[in-house]
C-alpha positions as CSV (number, residue, x, y, z in Angstrom):
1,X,-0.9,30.0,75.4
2,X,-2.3,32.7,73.7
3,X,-4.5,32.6,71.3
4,X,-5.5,35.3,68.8
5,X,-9.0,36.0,67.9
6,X,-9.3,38.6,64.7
7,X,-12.1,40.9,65.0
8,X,-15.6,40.7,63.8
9,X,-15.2,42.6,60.7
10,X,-12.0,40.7,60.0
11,X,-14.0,37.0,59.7
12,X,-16.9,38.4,57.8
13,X,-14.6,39.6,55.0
14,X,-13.1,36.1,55.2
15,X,-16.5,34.3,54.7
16,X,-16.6,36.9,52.0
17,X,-13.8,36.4,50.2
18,X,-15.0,32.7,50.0
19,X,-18.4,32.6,48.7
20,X,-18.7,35.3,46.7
21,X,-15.1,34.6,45.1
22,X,-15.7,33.7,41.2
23,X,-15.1,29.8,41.1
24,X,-11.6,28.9,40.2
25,X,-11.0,28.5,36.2
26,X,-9.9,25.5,34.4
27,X,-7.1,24.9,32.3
28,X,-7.6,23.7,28.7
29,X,-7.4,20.2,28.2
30,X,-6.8,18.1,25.2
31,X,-8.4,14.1,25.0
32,X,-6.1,11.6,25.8
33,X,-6.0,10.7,21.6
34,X,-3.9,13.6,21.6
35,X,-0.7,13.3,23.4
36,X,3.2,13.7,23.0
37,X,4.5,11.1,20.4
38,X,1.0,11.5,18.7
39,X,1.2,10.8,14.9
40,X,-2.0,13.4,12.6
41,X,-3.3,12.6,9.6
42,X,-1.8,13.8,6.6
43,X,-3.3,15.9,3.4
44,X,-6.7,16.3,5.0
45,X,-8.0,19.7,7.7
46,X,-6.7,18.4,11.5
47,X,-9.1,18.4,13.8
48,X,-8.0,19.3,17.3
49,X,-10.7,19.4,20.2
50,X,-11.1,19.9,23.6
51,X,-12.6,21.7,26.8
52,X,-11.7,25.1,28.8
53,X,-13.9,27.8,30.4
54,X,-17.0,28.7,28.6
55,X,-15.8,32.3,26.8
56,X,-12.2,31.5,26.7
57,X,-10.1,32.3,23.8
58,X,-7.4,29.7,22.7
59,X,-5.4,29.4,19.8
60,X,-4.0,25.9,18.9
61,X,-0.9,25.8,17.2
62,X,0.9,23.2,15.2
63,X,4.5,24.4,13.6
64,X,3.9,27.8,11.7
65,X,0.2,26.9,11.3
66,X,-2.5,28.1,14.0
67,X,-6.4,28.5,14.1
68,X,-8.3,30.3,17.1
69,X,-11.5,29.8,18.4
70,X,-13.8,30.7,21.4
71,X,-15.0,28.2,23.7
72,X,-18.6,27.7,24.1
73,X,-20.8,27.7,27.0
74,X,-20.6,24.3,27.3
75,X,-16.8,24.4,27.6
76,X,-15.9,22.5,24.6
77,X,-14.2,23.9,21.8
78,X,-13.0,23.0,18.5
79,X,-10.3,23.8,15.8
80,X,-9.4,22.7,12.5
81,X,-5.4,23.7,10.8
82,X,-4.9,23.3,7.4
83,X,-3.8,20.3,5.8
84,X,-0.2,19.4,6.1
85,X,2.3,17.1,4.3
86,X,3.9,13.7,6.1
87,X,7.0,14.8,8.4
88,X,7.7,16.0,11.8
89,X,8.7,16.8,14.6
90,X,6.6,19.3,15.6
91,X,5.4,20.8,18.1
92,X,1.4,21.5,19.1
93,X,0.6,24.4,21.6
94,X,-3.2,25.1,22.9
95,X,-2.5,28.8,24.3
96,X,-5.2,29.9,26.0
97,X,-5.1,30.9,29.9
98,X,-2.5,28.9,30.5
99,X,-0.7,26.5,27.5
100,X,-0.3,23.0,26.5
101,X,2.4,21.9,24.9
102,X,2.4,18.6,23.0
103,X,6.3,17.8,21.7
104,X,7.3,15.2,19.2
105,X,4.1,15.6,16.8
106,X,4.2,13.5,13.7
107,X,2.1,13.7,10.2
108,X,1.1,11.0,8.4
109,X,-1.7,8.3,8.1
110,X,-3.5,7.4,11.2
111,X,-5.6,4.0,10.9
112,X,-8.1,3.0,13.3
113,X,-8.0,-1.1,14.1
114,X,-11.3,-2.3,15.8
115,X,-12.9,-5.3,15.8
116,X,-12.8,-8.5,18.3
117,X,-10.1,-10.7,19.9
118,X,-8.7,-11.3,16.4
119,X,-7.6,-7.7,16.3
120,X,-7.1,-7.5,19.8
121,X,-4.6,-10.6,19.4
122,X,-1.3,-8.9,20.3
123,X,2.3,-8.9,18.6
124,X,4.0,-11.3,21.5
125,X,1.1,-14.4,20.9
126,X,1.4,-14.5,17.0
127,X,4.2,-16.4,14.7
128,X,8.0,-15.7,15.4
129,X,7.0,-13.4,18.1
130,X,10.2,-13.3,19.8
131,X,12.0,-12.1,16.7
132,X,9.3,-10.0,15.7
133,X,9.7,-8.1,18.8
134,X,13.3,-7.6,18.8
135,X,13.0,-5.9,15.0
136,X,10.8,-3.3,15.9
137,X,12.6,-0.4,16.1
138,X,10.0,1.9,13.9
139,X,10.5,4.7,16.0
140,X,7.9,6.6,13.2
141,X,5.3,3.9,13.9
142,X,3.5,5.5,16.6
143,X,0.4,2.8,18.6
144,X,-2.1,3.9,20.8
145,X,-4.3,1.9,21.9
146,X,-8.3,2.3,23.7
147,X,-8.8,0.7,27.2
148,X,-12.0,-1.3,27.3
149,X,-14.9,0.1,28.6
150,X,-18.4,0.5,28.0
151,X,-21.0,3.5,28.1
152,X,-24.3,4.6,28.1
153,X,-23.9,7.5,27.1
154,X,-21.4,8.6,24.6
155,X,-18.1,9.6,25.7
156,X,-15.7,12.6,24.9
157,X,-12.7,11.1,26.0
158,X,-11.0,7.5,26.9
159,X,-8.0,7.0,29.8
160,X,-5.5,6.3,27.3
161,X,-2.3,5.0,27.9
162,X,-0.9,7.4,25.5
163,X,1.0,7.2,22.4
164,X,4.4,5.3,22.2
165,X,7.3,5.1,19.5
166,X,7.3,1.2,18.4
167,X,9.7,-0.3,19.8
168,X,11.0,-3.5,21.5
169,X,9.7,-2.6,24.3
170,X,6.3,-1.3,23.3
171,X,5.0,-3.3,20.4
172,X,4.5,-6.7,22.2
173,X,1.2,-6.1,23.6
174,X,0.1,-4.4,20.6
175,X,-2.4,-5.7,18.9
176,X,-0.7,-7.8,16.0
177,X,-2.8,-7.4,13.0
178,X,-2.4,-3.6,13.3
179,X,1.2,-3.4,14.2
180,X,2.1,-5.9,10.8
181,X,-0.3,-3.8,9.1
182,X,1.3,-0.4,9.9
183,X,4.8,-1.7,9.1
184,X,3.8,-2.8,5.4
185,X,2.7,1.0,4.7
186,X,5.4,2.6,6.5
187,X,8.1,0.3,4.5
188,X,5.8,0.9,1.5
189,X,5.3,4.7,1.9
190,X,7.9,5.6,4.2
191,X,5.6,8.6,5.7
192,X,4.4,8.3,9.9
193,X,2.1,5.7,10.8
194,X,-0.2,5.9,13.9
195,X,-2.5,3.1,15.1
196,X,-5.1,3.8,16.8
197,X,-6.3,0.3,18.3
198,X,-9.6,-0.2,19.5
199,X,-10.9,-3.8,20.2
200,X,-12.1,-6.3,22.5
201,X,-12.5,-10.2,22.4
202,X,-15.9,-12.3,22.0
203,X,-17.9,-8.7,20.8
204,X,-20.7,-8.8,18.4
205,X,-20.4,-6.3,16.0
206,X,-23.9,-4.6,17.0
207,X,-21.9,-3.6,20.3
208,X,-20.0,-1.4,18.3
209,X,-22.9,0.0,16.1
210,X,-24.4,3.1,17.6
211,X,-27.7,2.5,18.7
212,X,-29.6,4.7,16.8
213,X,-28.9,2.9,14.0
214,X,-30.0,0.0,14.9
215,X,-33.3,1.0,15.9
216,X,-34.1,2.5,12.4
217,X,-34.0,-0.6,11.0
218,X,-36.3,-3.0,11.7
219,X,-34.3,-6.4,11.2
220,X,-31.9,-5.2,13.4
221,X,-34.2,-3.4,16.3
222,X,-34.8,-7.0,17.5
223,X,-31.0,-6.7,18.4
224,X,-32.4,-4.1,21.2
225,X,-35.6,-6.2,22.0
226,X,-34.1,-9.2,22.8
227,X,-31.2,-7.4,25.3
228,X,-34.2,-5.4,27.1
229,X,-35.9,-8.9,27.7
230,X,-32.3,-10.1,29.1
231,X,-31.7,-7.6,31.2
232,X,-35.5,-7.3,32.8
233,X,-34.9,-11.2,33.7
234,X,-31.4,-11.1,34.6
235,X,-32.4,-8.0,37.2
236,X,-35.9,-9.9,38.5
237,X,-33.9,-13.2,38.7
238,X,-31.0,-12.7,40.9
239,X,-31.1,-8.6,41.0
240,X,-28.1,-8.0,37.9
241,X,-27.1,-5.0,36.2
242,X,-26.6,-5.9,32.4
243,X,-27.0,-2.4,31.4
244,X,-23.5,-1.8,30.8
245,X,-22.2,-5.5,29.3
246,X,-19.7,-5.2,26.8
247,X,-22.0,-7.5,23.6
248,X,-25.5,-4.8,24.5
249,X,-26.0,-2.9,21.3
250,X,-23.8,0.1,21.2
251,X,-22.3,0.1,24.6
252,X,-19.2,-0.5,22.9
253,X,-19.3,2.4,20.3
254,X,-20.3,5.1,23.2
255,X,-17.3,3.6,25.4
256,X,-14.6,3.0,22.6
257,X,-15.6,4.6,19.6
258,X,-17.4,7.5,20.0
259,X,-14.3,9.5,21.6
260,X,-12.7,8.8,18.6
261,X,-15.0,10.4,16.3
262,X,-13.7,13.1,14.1
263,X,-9.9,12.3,14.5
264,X,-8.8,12.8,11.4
265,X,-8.2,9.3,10.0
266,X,-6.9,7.6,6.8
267,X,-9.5,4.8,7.8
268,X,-10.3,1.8,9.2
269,X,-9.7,-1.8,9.7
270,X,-11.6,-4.7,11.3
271,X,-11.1,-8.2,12.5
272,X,-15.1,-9.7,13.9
273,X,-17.4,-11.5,12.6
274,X,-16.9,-14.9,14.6
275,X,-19.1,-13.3,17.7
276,X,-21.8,-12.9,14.8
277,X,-21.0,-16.3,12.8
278,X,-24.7,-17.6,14.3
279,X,-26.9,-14.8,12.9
280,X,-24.8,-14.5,9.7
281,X,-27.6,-13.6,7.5
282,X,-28.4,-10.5,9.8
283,X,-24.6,-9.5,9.3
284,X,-25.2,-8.7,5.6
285,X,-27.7,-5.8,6.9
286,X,-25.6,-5.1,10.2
287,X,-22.4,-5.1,9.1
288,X,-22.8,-2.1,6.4
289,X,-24.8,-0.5,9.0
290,X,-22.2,-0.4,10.9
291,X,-20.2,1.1,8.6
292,X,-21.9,3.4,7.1
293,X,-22.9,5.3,11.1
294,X,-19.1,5.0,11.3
295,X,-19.0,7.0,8.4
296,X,-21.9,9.2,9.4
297,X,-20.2,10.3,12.9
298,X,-17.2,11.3,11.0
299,X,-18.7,13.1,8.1
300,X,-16.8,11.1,5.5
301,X,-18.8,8.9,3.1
302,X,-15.8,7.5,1.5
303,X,-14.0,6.7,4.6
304,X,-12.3,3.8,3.9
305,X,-13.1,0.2,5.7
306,X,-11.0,-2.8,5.0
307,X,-11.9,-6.0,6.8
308,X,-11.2,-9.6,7.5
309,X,-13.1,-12.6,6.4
310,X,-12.9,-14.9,8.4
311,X,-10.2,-17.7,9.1
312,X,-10.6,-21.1,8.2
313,X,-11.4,-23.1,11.6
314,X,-12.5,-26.4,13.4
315,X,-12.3,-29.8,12.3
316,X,-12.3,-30.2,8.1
317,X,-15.7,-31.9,7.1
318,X,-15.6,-35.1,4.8
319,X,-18.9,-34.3,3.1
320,X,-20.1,-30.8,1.5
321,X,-22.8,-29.4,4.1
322,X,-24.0,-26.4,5.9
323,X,-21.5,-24.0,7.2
324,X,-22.7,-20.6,9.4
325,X,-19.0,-19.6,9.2
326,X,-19.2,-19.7,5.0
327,X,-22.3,-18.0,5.4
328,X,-20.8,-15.2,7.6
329,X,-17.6,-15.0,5.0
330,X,-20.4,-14.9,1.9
331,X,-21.9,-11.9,4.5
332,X,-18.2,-10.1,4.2
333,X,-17.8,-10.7,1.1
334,X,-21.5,-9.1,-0.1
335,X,-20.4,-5.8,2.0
336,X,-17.2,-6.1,0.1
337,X,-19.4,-6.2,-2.9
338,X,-22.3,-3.4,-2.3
339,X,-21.0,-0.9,0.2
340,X,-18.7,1.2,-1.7
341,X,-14.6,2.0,-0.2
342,X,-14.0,-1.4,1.3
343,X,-11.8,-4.1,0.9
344,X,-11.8,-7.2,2.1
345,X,-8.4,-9.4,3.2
346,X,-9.1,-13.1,2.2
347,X,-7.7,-15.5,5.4
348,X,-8.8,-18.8,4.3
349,X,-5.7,-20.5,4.0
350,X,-4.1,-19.6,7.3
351,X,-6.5,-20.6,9.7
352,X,-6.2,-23.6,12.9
353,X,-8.4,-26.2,13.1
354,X,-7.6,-25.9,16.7
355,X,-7.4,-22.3,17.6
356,X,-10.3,-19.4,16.5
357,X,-6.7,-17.5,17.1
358,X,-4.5,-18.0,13.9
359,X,-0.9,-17.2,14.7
360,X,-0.4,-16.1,11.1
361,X,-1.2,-12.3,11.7
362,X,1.9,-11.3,9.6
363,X,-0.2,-12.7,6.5
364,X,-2.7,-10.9,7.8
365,X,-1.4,-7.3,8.3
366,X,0.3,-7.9,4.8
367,X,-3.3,-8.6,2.6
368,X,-4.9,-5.3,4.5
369,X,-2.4,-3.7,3.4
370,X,-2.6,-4.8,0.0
371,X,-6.3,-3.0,-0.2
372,X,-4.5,0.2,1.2
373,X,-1.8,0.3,-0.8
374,X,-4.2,0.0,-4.0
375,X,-6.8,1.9,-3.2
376,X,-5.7,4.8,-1.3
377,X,-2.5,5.3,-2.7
378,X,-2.5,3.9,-6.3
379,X,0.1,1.4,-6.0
380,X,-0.2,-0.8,-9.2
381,X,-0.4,-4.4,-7.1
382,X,-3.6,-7.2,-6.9
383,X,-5.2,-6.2,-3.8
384,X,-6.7,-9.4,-3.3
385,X,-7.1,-13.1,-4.3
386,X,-9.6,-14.1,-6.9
387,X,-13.0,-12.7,-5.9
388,X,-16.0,-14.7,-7.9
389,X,-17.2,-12.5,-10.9
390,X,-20.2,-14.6,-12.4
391,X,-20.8,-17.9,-14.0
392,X,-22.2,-19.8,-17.1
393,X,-23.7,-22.9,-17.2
394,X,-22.3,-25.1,-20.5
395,X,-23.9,-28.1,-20.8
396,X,-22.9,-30.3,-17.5
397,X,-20.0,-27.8,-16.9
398,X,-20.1,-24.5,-15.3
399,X,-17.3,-21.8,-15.8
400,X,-16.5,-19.1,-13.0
401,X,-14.7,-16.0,-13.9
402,X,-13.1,-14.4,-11.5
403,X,-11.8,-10.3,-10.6
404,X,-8.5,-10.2,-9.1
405,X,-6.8,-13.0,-11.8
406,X,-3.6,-10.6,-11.6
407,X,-0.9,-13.2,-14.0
408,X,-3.2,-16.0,-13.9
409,X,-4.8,-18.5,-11.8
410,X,-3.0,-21.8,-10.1
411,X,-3.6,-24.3,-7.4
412,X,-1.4,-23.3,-4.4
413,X,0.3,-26.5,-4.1
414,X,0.6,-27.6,-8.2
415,X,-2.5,-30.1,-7.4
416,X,-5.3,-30.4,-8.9
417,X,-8.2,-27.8,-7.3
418,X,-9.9,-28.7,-4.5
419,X,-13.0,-26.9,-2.9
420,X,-15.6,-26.9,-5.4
421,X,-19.0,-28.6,-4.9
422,X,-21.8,-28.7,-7.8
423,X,-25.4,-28.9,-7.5
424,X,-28.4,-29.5,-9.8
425,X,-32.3,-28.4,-9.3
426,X,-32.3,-30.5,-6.3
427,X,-30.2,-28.4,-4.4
428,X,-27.6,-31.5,-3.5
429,X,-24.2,-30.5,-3.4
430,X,-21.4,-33.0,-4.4
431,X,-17.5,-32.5,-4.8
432,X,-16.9,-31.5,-8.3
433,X,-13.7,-31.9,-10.4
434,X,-12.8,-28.1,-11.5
435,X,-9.5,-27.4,-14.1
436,X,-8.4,-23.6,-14.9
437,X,-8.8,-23.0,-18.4
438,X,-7.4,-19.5,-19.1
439,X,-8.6,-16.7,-16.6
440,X,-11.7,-19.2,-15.9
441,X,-12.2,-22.3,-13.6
442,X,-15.0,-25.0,-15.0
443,X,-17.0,-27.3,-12.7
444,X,-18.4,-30.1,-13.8
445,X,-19.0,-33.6,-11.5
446,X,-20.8,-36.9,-13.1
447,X,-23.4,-37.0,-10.8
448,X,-24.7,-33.6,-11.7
449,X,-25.8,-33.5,-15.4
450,X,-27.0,-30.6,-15.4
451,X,-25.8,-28.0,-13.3
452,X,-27.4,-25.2,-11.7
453,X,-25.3,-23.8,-8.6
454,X,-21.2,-23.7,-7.6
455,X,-19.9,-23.5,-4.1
456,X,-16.3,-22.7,-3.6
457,X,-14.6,-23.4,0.0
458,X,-17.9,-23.7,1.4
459,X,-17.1,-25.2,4.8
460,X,-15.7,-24.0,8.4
461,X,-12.5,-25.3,7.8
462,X,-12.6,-26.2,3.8
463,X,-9.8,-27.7,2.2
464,X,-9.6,-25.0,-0.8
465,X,-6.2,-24.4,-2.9
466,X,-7.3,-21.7,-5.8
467,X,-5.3,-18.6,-5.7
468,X,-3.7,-16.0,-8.1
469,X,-0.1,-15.7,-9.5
470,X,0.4,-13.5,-6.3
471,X,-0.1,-16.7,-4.3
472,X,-3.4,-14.6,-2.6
473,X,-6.2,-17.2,-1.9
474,X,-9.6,-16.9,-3.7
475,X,-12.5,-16.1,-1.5
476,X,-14.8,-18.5,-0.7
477,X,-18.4,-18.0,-2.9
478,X,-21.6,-19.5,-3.6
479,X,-23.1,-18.7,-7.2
480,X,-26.7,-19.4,-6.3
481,X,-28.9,-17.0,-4.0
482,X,-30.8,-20.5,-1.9
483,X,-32.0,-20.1,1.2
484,X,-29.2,-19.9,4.3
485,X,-29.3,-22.2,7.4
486,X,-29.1,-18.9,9.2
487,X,-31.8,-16.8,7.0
488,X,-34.8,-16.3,9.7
């Protein structure tokens, strides 16, 4: 055998040509949230980021619009192309040393679904599913949807599963609440629809807050204090890691949130609460907390949030009593109340006693959409049930006006109403009678003379029946400001 040897010379220019080569370059690259099938928000700049070599120049592309930029030394760049009108197909190119090329690109309204199992609850587990499943053929409904994972740091990007035309054969693992919500704008507004789902079961809301936010406020930083303290005994007790467990404060927003920030978005909606239901007074601080840093990270103080309160549940109560799930729903409805650009979709009627899962997601889908439909795009409809205005006590009687009256009030079933409770300076509540007497309901109960608070539907599972012509339930409401069970 022979072997060949190449000369001296020969090797060291080898070695040469190997160390002192520049390192190779990388192509640009696009997050997963961008993808063929992907649906962009509509009337408002679209953002479109990514990474490349530090100096390279790269123009992005979307039909006859462009924008070009220069990546930085950290690699990352960002564009932003003018604001288009709903259609589609198009086509969106990155050119820079080599190209990307996304096909089948979309405009419309992009919504971003969070929240816990509620949201996560998915298409083939709620009512009618099979038939559901077999009519979706929305080929403009586009779902993508966020695997779970935390972080402790945030993250630029998530390992998507990329975006998929609804279909038969996509939409029954979708998360239900989103997918019923999308279809009532896309029949309403017949423009694209992409959802953008980002949830996971049993989470506290504070694990999708960033932390930051919780630590500047003081009733909240306890949040923090009391996870340290669990994690220092979990790791001297049997040596575990809770660093990265998906209900720590803000794991979840650097792992599922955080890549999402500043897709352009029509807004949000949210299914949780039930994780928080035993700290429910802390939810009226956390809860707007958390929506105004979901706000912050994507520069829009008006983004719009529109929420669930939550279902009816567990076995119904003889007696009036305390309730942390009414307190958690009077928690909603005060964000509903003082954080501006909300809306809140009233479930109290189609709850389980024996599920925390209601099948009903349709109804669901249907009332978000209501707030949407209203608020963002002028539609001339009730967005809600009737929402507790104010009160005033007449002699042993109290009358409650109400927002949200549409046509008139009625009991669901033709009954007489059920739900109210009436209490005097002792702070008692009873079961009150209660009649509708124009846009008003009055209270009024023999054993309270003279009347000084109303509770409507204040229970876990309440047997309630007020609602508006629309057939939309009333929210459950408290007219006093007493101490809660769960006020620390």
């Amino acid at each position: 055998m022979v072997v060949f040897r190449p000369a001296a010379a020969t090797c060291l220019a080898l070695l040469a040509s190997v160390f002192l080569a520049p390192a190779l370059s990388a192509d640009p690259t696009l997050p997963s949230v961008f993808g063929d099938h992907a649906v962009l928000q509509r009337d408002q700049p679209i953002a479109v980021w990514g990474r490349a070599d530090p100096g390279e120049r790269l123009t992005v592309r979307l039909a006859r619009r462009s924008a070009s930029t220069v990546t930085g030394e950290d690699g990352r760049w960002r564009v932003e192309l003018p604001a288009f009108q709903a259609g589609g197909p198009h086509v969106l190119s990155v050119k820079g040393r080599t190209t990307i090329r996304l096909e089948d690109i979309l405009v419309g309204d992009v919504w971003i679904a969070s929240g816990q199992s509620n949201m996560a609850w998915p298409v083939k587990a709620s009512n009618d599913a099979k038939a559901e499943i077999q009519a979706a053929d929305h080929p403009r409904i586009r779902l993508f949807t966020v695997p779970r994972r935390t972080a402790l740091e945030p993250q630029h990007d998530v390992p998507g599963t990329g975006w998929h035309a609804c279909s038969p054969e996509t939409v029954g693992t979708f998360s239900a609440v989103a997918y019923y919500f999308g279809r009532e704008l896309h029949r309403e507004l017949g423009v694209p629809i992409g959802l953008v789902h980002t949830s996971w079961g049993g989470t506290p809301a504070e694990a999708w807050t960033p932390e930051a936010t919780i630590r500047a406020d003081a009733t909240l930083a306890v949040l923090i204090d009391d996870w340290t303290r669990r994690m220092e005994a979990a790791r001297a007790k049997n040596g575990k890691d809770l660093s990265r467990h998906h209900h720590r404060p803000g794991n979840l927003w650097r792992g599922m949130v955080a890549p999402l920030v500043g897709l352009s978005a029509q807004g949000v909606i949210w299914y949780q609460g039930e994780s928080n239901a035993g700290r429910a007074w802390q939810y009226r601080t956390l809860f707007p907390a958390m929506i105004e840093a979901w706000r912050e990270a994507w520069a829009r103080p008006d983004l719009p949030f529109h929420f669930v309160q939550l279902a009816n549940f567990r076995a119904v109560k003889e007696e009036p009593g305390d309730s942390a799930w009414a307190e958690l729903r009077d928690a909603q409805l005060h964000t509903l109340r003082t954080v501006p650009h909300t809306g809140m979709a009233v479930a109290i009627d189609i709850g389980q006693a024996d599920d925390i899962h209601p099948r009903n997601k349709q109804d669901v889908g249907r009332r978000l959409a209501r707030w949407a439909l209203h608020a963002q795009h002028g539609k001339s409809l009730v967005p809600s049930g009737p929402l507790y205005r104010d009160h005033a006590v007449d002699g042993a009687a109290v009358r409650i006006r109400f927002d949200h009256v549409g046509a008139g009030l009625a009991a669901r079933d033709g009954e007489v109403l059920h739900g109210f409770t009436i209490a005097g300076e002792a702070r008692v509540f009873v079961r009150a009678t209660a009649r509708i007497e124009g846009g008003a309901v009055v209270v009024s109960s023999p054993d309270v003379p003279a009347p000084v608070a109303v509770r409507y539907a204040w229970a876990d599972n309440p047997v309630c029946n007020l609602v508006n012509a629309d057939g939309l339930p009333a929210s459950p409401f408290r007219t006093d400001d007493w101490r809660l069970t769960t006020q620390r």
